[in-house]
C-alpha positions in Angstrom: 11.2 35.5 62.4 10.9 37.7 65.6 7.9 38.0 67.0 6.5 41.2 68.4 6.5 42.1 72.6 4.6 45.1 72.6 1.4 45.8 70.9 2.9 48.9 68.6 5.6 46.3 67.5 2.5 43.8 67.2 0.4 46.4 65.3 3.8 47.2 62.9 3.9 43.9 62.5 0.9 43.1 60.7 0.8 46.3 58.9 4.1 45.1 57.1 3.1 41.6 56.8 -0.1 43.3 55.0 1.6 45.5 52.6 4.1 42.3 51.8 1.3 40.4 51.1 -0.3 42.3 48.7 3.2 43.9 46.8 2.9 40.0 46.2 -0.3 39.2 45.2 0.0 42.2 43.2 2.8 41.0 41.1 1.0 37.5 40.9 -2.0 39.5 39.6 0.0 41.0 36.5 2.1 37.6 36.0 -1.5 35.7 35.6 -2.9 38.9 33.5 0.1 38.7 30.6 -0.3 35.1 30.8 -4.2 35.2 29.8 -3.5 38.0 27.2 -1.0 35.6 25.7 -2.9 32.9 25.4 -5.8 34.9 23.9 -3.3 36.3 21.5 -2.3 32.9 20.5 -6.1 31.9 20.1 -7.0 34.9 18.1 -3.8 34.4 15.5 -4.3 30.6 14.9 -8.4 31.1 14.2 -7.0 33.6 11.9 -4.5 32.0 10.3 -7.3 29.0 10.1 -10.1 31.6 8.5 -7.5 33.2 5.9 -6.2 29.1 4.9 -9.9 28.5 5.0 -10.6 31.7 2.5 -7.9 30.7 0.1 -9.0 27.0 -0.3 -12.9 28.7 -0.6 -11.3 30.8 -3.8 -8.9 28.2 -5.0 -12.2 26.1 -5.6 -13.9 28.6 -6.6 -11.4 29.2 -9.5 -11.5 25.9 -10.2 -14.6 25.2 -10.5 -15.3 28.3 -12.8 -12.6 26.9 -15.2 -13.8 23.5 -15.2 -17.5 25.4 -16.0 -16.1 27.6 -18.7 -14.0 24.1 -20.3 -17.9 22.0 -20.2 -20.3 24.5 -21.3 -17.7 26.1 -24.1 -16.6 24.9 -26.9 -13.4 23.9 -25.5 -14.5 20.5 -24.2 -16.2 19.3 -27.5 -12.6 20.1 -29.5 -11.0 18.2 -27.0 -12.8 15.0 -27.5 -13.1 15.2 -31.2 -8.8 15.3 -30.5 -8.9 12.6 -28.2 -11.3 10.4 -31.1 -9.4 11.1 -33.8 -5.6 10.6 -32.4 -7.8 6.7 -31.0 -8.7 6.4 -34.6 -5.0 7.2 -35.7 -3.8 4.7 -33.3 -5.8 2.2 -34.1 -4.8 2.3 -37.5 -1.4 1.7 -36.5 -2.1 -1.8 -34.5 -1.4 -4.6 -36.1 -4.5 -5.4 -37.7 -5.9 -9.5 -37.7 -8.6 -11.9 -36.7 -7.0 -13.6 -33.9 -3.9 -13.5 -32.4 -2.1 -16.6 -34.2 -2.8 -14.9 -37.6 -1.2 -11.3 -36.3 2.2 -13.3 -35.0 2.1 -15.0 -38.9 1.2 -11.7 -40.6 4.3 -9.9 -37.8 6.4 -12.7 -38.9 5.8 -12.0 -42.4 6.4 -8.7 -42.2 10.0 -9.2 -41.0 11.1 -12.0 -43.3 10.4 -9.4 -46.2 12.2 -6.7 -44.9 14.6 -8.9 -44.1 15.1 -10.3 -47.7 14.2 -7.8 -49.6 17.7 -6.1 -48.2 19.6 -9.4 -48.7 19.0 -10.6 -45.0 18.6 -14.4 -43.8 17.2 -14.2 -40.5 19.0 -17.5 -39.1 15.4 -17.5 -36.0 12.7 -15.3 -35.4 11.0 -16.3 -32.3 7.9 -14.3 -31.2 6.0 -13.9 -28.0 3.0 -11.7 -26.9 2.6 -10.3 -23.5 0.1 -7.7 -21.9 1.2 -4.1 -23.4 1.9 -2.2 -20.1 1.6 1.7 -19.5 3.9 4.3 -19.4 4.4 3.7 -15.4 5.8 0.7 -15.7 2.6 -1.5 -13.8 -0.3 -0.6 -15.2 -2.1 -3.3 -18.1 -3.7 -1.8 -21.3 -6.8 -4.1 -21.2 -7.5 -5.6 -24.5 -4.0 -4.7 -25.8 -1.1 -7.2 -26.2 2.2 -6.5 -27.3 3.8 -8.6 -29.4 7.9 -9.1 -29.3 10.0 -11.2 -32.1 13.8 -12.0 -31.0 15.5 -11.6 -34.3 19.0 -13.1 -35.1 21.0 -12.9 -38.8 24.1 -12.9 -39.9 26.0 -8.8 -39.4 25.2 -6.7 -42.7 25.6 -2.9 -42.1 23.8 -2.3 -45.1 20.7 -4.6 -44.0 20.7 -3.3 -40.5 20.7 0.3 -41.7 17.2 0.0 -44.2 16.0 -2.4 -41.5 16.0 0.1 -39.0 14.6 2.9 -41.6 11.6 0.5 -42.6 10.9 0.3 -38.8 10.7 4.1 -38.5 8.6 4.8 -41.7 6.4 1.6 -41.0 2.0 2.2 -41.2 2.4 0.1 -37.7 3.6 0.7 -34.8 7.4 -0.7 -34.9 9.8 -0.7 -32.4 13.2 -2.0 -32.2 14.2 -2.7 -28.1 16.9 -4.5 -28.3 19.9 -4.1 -30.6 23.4 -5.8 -30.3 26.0 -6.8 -32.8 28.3 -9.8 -31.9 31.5 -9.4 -33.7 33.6 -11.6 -34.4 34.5 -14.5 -37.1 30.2 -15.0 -37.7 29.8 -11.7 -36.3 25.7 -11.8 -35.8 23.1 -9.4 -35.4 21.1 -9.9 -32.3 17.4 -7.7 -32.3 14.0 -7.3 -30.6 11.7 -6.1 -32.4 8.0 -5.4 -30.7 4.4 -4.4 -32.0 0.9 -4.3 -31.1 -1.9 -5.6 -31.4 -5.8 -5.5 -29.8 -7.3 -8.5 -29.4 -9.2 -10.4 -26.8 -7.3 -13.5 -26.4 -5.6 -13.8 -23.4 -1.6 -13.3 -23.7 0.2 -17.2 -23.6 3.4 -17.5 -21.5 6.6 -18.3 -23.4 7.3 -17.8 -26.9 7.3 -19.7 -29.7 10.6 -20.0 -32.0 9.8 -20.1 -35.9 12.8 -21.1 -37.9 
């Protein structure tokens, strides 16, 4: 930078200097004005967007809430559990009904050796077990409910398997068949789970129990 020698120079000088300096601030000026009006900006849209998620959730609950008002103090709420008594009764119905648990693996046992030979079946074993009925997820226990599961195995019969299986559908009690397999073969055999349930408050044993 050259310095001035004369005092007009030095007097130019400064007036340049001067008018630099405050071209300068000036545009520093502007540069921290749009910044504040961004940030502002920014502020103002998010507490919007906060009072307009807020306002949604406020009507949300309060459509809720009206629904839930409508379904208690109606007559909807009282149909409802007269449904949900009478489809318990209907169930309950179904389980297999007997004092203790060692009577309703006799009276299950029963059941299948009568089917069985009443279609010209010989059951060769039937060997039952009980275990805690689980839920539709796959983890969760049904307290007080056990289910009870009898490995069948007979000689093949088409004929038997067939009314077997029909029996099972039309039954009063709740009768499933989870396993089926046919072994063919010279003694082809039939190989078959068969489950039920019961409602008892015996505690479920471990293992089961083969019955000739």
């Amino acid at each position: 930078m050259k310095l001035p020698k004369t005092i007009p120079e030095a007097v130019d000088f400064v007036r340049g200097y001067i008018k630099h300096e405050a071209v300068s601030n000036e545009r520093v000026g502007l540069l921290l004005g749009a910044a504040g009006l961004l940030v502002l900006f920014s502020i103002f849209f998010g507490l919007w967007s906060l009072n307009t998620s807020k306002a949604q959730q406020l009507l949300t609950a309060r459509a809720n809430f009206a629904r839930l008002q409508a379904e208690a103090t109606g007559d909807a709420w009282p149909k409802r559990v007269e449904s949900t008594q009478a489809l318990k009764a209907q169930l309950a119905v179904r389980l297999w009904d007997a004092p203790t648990a060692g009577l309703a693996e006799a009276g299950f046992e029963t059941w299948l050796r009568n089917h069985f030979s009443k279609y010209g079946g010989d059951p060769q074993q039937i060997q039952i077990s009980r275990s805690t009925a689980i839920a539709r997820d796959g983890q969760t226990s049904i307290p007080g409910l056990q289910r009870m599961t009898a490995k069948v195995v007979l000689p093949f019969d088409q004929s038997v398997l067939m009314q077997i299986l029909a029996d099972a559908a039309e039954a009063e009690k709740i009768i499933l068949i989870d396993r089926l397999i046919v072994r063919a073969g010279v003694n082809s055999r039939t190989e078959m789970d068969v489950s039920t349930f019961i409602k008892t408050n015996e505690s479920a044993p471990s293992g089961a129990r083969p019955r000739p």
